[in-house]
PDB file as gemmi writes it, atoms N, CA and C in Angstrom:
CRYST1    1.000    1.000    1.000  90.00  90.00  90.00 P 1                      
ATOM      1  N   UNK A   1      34.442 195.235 160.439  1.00  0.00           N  
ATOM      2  CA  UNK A   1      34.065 194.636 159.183  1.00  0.00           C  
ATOM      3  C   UNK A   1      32.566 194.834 158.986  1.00  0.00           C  
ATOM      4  N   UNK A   2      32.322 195.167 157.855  1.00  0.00           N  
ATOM      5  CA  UNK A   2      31.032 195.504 157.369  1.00  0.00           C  
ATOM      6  C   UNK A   2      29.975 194.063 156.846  1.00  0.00           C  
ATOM      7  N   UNK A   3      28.963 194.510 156.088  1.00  0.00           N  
ATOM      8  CA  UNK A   3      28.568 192.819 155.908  1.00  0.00           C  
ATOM      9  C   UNK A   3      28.723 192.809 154.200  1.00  0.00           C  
ATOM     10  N   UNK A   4      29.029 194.407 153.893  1.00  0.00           N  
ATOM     11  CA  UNK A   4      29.245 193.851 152.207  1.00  0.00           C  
ATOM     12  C   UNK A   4      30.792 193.511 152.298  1.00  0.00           C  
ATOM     13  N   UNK A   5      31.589 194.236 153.187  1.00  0.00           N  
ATOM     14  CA  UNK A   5      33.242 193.256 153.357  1.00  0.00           C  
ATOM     15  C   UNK A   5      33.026 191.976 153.520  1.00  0.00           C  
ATOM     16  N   UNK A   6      32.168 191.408 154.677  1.00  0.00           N  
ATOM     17  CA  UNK A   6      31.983 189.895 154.880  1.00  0.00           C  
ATOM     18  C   UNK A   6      31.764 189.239 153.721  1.00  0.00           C  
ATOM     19  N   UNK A   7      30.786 189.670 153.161  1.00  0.00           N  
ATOM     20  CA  UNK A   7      30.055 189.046 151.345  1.00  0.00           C  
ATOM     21  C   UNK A   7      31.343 189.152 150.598  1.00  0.00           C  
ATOM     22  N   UNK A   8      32.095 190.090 149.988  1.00  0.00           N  
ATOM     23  CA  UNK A   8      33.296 189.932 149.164  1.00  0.00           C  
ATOM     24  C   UNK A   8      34.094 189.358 150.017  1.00  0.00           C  
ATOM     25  N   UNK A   9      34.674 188.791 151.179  1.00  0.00           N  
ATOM     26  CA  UNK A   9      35.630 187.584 151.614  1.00  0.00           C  
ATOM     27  C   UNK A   9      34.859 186.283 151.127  1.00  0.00           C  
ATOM     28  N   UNK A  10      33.716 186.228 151.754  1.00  0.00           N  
ATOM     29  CA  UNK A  10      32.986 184.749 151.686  1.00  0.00           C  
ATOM     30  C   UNK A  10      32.775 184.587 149.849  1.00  0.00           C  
ATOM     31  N   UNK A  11      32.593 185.877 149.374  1.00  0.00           N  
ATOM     32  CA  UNK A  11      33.062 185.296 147.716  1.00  0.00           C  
ATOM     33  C   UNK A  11      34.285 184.914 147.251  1.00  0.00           C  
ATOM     34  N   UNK A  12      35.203 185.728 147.796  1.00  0.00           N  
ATOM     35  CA  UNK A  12      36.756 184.757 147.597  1.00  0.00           C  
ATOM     36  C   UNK A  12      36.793 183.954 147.883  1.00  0.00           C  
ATOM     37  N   UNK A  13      36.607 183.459 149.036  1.00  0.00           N  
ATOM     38  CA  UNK A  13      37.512 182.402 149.567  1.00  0.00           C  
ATOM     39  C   UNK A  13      36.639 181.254 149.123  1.00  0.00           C  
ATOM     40  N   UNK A  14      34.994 181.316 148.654  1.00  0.00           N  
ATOM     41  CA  UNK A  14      34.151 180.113 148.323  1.00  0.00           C  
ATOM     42  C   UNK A  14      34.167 180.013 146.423  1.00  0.00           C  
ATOM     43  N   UNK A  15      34.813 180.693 146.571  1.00  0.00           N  
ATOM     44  CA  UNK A  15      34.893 180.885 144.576  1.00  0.00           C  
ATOM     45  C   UNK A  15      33.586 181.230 144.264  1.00  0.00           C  
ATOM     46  N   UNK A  16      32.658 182.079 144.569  1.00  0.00           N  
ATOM     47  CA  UNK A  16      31.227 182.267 144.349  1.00  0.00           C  
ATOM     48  C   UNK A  16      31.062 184.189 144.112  1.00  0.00           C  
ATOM     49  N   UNK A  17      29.827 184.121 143.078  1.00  0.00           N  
ATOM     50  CA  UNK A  17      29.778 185.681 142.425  1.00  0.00           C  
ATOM     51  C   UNK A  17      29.606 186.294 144.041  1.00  0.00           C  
ATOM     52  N   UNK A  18      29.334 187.842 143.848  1.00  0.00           N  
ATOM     53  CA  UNK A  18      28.810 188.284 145.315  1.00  0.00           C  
ATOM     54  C   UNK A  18      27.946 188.431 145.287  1.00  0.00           C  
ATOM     55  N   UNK A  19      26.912 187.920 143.855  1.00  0.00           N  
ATOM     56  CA  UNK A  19      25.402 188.053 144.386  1.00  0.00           C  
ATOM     57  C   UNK A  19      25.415 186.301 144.877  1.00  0.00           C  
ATOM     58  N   UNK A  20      26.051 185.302 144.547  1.00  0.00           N  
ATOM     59  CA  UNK A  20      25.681 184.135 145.301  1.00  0.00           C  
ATOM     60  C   UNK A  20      26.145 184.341 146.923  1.00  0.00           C  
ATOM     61  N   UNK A  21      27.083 185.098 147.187  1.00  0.00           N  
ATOM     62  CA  UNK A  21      27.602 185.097 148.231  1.00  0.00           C  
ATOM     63  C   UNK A  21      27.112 186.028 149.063  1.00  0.00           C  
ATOM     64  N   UNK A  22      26.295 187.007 148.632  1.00  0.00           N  
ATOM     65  CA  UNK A  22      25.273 187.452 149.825  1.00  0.00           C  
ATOM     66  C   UNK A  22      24.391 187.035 149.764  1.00  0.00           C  
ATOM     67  N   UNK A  23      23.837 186.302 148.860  1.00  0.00           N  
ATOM     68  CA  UNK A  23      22.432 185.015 149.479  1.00  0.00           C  
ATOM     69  C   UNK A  23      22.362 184.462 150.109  1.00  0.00           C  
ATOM     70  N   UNK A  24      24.107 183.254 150.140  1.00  0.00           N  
ATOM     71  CA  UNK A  24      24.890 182.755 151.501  1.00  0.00           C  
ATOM     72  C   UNK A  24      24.667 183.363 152.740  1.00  0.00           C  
ATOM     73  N   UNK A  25      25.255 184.541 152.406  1.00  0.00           N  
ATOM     74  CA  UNK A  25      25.245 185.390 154.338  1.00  0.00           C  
ATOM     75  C   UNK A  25      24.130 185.674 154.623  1.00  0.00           C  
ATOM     76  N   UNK A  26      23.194 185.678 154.097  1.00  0.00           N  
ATOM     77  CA  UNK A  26      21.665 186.731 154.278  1.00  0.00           C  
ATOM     78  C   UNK A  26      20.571 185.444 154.758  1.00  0.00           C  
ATOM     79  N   UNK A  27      21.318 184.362 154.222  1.00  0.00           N  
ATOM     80  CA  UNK A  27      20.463 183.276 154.273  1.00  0.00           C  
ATOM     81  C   UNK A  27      20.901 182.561 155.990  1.00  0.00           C  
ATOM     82  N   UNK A  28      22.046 183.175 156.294  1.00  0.00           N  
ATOM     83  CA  UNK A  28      22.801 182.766 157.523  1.00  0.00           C  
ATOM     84  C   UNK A  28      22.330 183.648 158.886  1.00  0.00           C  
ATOM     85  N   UNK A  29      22.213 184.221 158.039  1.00  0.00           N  
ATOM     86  CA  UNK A  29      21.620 185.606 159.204  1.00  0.00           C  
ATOM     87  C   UNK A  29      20.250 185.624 159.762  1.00  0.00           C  
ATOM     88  N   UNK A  30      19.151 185.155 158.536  1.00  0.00           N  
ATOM     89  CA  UNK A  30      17.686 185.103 158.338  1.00  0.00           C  
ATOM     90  C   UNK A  30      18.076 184.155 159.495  1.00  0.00           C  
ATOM     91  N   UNK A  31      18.583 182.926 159.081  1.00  0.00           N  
ATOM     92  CA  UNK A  31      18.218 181.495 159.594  1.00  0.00           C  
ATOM     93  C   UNK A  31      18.477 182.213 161.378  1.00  0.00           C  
ATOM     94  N   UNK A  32      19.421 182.397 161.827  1.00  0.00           N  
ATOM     95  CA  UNK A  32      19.512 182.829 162.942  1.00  0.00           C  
ATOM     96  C   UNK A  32      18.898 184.017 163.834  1.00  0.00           C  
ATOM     97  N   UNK A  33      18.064 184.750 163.089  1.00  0.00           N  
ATOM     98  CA  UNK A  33      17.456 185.514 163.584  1.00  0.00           C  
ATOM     99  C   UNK A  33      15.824 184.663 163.886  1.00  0.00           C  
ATOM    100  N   UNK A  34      15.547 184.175 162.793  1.00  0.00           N  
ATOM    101  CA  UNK A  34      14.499 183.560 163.058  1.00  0.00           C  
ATOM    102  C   UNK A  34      14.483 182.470 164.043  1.00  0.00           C  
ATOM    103  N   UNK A  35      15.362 181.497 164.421  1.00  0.00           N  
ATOM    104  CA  UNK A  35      15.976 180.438 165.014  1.00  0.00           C  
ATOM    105  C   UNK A  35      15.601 181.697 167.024  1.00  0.00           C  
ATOM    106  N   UNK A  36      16.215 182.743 166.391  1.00  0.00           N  
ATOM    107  CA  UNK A  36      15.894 183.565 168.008  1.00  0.00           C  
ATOM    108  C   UNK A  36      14.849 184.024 168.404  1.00  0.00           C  
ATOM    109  N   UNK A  37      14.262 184.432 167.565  1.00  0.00           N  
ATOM    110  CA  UNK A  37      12.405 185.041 167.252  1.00  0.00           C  
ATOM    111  C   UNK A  37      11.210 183.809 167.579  1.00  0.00           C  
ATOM    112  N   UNK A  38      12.228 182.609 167.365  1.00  0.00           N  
ATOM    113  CA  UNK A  38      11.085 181.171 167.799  1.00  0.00           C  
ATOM    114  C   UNK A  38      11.610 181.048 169.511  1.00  0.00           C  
ATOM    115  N   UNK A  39      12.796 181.320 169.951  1.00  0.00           N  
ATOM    116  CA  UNK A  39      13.270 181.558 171.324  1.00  0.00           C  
ATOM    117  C   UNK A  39      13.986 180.193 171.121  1.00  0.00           C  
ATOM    118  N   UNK A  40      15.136 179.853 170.529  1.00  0.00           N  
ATOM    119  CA  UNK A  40      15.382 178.657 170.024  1.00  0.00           C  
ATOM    120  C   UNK A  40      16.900 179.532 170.291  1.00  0.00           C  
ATOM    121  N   UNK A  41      18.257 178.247 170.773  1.00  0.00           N  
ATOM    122  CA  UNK A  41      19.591 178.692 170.759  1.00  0.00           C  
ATOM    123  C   UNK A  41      19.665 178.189 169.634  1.00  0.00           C  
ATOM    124  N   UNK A  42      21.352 179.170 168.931  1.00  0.00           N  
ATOM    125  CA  UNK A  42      21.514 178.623 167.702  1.00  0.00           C  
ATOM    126  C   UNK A  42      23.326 178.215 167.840  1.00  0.00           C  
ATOM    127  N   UNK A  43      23.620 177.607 168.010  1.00  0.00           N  
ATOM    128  CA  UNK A  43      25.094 177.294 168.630  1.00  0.00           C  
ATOM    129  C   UNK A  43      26.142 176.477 167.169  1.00  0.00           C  
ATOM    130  N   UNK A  44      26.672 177.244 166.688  1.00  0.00           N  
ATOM    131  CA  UNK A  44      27.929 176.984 166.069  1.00  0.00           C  
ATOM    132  C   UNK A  44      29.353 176.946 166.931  1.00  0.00           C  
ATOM    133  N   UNK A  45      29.375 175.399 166.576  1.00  0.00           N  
ATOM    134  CA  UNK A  45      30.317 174.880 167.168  1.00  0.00           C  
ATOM    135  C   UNK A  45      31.907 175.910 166.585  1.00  0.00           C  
ATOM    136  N   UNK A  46      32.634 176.262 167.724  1.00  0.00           N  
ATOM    137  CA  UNK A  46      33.848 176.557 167.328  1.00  0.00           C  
ATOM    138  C   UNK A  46      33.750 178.883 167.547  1.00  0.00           C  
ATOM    139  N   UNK A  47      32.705 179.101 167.037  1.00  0.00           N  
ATOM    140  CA  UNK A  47      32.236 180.312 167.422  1.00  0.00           C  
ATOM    141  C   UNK A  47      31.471 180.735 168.597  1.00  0.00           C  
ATOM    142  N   UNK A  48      30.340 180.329 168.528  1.00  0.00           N  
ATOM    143  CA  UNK A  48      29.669 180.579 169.666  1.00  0.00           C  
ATOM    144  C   UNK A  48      27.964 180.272 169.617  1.00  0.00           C  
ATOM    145  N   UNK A  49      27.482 180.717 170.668  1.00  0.00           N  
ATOM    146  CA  UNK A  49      26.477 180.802 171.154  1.00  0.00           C  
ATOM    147  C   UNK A  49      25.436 181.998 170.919  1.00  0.00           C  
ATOM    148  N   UNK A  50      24.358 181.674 169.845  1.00  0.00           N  
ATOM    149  CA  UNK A  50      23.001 183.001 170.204  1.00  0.00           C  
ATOM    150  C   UNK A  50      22.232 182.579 170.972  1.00  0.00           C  
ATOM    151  N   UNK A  51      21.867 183.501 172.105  1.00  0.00           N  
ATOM    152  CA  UNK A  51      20.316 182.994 172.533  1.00  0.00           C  
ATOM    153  C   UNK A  51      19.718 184.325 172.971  1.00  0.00           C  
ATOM    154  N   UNK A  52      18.341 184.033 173.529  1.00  0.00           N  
ATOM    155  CA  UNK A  52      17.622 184.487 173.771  1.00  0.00           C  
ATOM    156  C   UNK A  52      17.609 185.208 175.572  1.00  0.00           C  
ATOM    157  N   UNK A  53      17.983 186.225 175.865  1.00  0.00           N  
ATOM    158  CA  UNK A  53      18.179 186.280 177.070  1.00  0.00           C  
ATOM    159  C   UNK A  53      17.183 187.267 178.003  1.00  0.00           C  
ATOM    160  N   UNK A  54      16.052 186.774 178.643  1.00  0.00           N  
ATOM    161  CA  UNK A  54      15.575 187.590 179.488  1.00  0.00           C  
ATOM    162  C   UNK A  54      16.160 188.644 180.661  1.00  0.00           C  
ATOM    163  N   UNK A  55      15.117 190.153 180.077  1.00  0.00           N  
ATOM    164  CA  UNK A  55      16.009 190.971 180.947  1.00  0.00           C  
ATOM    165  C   UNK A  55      14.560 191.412 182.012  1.00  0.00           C  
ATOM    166  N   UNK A  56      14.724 191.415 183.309  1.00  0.00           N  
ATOM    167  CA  UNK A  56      13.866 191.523 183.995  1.00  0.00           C  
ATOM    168  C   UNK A  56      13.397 192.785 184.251  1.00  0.00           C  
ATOM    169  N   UNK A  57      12.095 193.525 184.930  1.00  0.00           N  
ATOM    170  CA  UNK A  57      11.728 194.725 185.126  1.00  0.00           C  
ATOM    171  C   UNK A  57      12.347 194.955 186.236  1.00  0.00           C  
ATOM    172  N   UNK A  58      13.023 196.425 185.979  1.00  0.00           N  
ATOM    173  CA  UNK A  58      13.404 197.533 186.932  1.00  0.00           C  
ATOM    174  C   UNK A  58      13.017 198.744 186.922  1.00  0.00           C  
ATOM    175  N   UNK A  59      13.705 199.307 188.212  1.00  0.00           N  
ATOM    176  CA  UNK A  59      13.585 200.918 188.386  1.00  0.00           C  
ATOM    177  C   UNK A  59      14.320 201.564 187.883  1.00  0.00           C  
ATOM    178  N   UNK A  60      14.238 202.733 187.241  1.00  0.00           N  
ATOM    179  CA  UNK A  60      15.690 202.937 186.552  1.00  0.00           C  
ATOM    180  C   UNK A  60      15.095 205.022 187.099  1.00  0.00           C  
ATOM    181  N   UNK A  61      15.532 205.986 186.202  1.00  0.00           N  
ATOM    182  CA  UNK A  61      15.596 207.390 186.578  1.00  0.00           C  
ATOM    183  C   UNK A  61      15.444 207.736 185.330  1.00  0.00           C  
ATOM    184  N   UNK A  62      14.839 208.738 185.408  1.00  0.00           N  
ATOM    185  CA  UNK A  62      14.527 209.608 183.673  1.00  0.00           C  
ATOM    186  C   UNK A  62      15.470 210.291 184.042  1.00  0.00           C  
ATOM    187  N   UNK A  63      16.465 210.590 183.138  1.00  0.00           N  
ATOM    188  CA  UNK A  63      17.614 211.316 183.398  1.00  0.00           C  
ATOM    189  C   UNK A  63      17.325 212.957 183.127  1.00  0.00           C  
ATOM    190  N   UNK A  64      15.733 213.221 182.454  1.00  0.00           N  
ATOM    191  CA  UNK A  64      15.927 215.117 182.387  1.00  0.00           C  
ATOM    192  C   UNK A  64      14.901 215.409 184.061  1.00  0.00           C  
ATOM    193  N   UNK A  65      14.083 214.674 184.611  1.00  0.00           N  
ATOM    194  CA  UNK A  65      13.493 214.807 185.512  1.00  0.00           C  
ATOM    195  C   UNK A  65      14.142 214.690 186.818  1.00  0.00           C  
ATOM    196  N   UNK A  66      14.754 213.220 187.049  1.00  0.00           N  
ATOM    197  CA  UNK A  66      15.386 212.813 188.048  1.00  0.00           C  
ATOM    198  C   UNK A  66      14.416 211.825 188.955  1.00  0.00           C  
ATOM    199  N   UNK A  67      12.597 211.666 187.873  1.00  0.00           N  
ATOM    200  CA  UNK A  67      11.806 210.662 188.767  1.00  0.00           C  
ATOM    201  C   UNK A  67      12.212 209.204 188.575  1.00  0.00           C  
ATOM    202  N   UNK A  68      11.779 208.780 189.164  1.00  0.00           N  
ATOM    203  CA  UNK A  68      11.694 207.245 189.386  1.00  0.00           C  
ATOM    204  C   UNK A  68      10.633 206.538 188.223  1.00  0.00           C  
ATOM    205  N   UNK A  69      11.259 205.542 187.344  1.00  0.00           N  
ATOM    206  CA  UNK A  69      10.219 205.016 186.555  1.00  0.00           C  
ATOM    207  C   UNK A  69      10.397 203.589 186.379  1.00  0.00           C  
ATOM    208  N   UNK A  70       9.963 202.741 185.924  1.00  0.00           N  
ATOM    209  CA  UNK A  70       9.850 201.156 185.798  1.00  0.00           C  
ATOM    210  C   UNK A  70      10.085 200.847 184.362  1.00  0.00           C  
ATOM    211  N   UNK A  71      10.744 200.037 184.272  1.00  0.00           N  
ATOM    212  CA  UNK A  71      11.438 199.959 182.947  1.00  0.00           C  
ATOM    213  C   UNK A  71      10.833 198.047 183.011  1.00  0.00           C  
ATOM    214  N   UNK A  72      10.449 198.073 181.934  1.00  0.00           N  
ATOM    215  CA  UNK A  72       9.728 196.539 181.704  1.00  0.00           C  
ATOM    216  C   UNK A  72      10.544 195.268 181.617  1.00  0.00           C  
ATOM    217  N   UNK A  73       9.671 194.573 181.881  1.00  0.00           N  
ATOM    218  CA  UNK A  73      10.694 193.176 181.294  1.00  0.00           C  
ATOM    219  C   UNK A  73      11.082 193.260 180.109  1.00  0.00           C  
ATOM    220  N   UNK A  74      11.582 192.482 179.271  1.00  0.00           N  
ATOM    221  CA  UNK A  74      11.955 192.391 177.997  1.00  0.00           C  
ATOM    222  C   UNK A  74      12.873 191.283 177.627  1.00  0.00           C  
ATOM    223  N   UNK A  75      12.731 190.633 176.376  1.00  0.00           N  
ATOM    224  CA  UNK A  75      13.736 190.266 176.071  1.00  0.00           C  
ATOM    225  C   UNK A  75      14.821 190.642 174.383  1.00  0.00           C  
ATOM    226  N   UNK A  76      16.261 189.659 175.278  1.00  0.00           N  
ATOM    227  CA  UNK A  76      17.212 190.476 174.346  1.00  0.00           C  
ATOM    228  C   UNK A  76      17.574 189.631 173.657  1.00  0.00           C  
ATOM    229  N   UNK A  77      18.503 189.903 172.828  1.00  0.00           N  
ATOM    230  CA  UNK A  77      19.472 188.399 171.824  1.00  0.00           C  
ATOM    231  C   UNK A  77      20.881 188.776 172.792  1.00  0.00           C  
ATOM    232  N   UNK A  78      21.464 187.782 172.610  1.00  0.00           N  
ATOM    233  CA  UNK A  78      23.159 187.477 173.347  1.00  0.00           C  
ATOM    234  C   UNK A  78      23.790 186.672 172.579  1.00  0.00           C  
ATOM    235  N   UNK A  79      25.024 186.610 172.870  1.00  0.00           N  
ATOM    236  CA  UNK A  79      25.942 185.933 172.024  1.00  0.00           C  
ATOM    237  C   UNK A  79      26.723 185.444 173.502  1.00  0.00           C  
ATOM    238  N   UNK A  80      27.815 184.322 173.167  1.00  0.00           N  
ATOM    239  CA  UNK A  80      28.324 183.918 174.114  1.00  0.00           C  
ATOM    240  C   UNK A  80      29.507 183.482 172.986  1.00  0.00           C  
ATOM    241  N   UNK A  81      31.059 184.184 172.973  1.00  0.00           N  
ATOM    242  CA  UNK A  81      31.309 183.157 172.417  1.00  0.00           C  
ATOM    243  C   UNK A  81      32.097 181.830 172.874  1.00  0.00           C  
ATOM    244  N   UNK A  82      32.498 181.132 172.308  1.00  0.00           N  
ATOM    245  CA  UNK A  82      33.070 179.814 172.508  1.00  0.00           C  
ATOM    246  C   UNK A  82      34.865 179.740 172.586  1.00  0.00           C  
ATOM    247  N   UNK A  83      34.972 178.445 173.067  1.00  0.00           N  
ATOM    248  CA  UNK A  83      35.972 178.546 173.627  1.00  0.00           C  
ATOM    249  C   UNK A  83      37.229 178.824 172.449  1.00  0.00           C  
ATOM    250  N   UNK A  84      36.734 178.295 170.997  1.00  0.00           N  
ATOM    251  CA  UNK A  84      38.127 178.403 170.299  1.00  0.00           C  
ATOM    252  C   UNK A  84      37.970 179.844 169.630  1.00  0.00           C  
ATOM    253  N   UNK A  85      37.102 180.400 169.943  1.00  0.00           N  
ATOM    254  CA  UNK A  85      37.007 182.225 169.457  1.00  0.00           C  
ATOM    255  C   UNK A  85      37.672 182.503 170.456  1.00  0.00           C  
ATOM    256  N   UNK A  86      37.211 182.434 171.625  1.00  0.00           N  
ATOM    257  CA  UNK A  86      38.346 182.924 172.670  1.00  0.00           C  
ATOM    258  C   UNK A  86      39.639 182.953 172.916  1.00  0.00           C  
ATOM    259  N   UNK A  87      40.080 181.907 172.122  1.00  0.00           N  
ATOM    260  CA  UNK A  87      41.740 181.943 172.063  1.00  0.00           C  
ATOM    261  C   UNK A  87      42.020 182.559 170.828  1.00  0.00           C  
ATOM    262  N   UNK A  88      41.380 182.628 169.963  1.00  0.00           N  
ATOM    263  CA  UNK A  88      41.851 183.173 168.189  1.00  0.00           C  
ATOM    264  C   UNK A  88      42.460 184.643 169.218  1.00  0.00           C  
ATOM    265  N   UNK A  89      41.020 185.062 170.048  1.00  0.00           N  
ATOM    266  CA  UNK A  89      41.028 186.702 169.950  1.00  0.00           C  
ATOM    267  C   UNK A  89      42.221 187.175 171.248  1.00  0.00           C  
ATOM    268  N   UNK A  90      42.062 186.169 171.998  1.00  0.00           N  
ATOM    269  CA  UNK A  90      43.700 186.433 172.906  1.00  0.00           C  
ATOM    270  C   UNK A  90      45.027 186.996 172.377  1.00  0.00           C  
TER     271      UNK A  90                                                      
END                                                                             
């Protein structure tokens, strides 16, 4: 599913144009991206879990050389989902 498919469901099913209804999603998305960018979880009950997940520095291989190089810390976004997504998708 795409996010202009998502926008025309969330306009059906909310009785709303699809320009109100991608303001909706865009406004859902902002909120949660930013919510991760402050390093903040954003947890909807029933779906799941975003957070913020540190990935630590390693060694990894340049794959055209074959040397040895160090690959940085960093961090990532994650999702976790929850327990009643987990059974929908069973």
């Amino acid at each position: 599913m795409t996010k202009r498919e998502l926008i025309e469901i969330v306009a059906k099913k909310a009785n709303l144009t699809n320009k109100a209804a991608r303001d909706a999603v865009q406004s859902v998305v902002n909120s949660i991206r930013d919510a991760l960018k402050r390093g903040e979880k954003v947890v909807i009950t029933g779906f799941g879990t975003f957070s913020v997940r540190k990935r630590v520095e390693r060694v990894g291989r340049n794959p055209k050389t074959g040397a040895k190089i160090t690959i940085p810390a960093r961090k990532a976004p994650g999702f976790t989902p929850g327990k009643t997504l987990k059974k929908v998708v069973r």
